[in-house]
Residue, then its C-alpha position, 0 to 999 in steps of 0.5 A: x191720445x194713444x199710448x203709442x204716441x204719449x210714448x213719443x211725446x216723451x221721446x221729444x221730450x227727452x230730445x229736447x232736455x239733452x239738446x238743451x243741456x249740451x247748449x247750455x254745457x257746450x255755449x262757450x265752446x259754441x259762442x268762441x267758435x261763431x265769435x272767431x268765424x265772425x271775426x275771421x269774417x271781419x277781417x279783424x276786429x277791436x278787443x272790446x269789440x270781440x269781447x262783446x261779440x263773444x259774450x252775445x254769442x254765449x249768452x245766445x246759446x245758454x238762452x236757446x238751451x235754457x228755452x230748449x231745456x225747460x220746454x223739453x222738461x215741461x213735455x216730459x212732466x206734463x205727459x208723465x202726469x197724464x200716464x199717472x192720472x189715467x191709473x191702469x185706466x186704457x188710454x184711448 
């Protein structure tokens, strides 16, 4: 692989890890929000009910972070790993 494109390997990478920590930071903010829209939708809805719904929408959200986050963590440490293994060497 060229340098070039190990570069914008990177890049996704840290794409990746910033998407997923604003999931994982922002997933009660995101999952009151589709909560709401889906009740709003509904017309109304039991307490417990939109209770669940919430919570089904929050834990969506921290599990596409966390998915998003380690996937992002995985590219960068794995191309950072091939920068170092090579050692000066030209990267073809």
């Amino acid at each position: 692989m060229s340098k070039e494109k190990l570069i914008s390997l990177i890049v996704v990478g840290f794409i990746l890890v910033i998407g997923g920590l604003v999931m994982i930071f922002s997933s009660v903010n995101f999952g009151t929000s589709f909560a709401d829209s889906w009740l709003t939708g509904r017309g109304g809805a039991d307490t417990g009910i939109y209770q669940i719904i919430l919570k089904s929408y929050i834990n969506n959200f921290l599990v596409a972070g966390g998915i998003l986050f380690g996937f992002g963590m995985m590219i960068v440490v794995l191309i950072y790993y091939k920068f170092q293994n090579t050692n000066g060497e030209n990267i073809q």
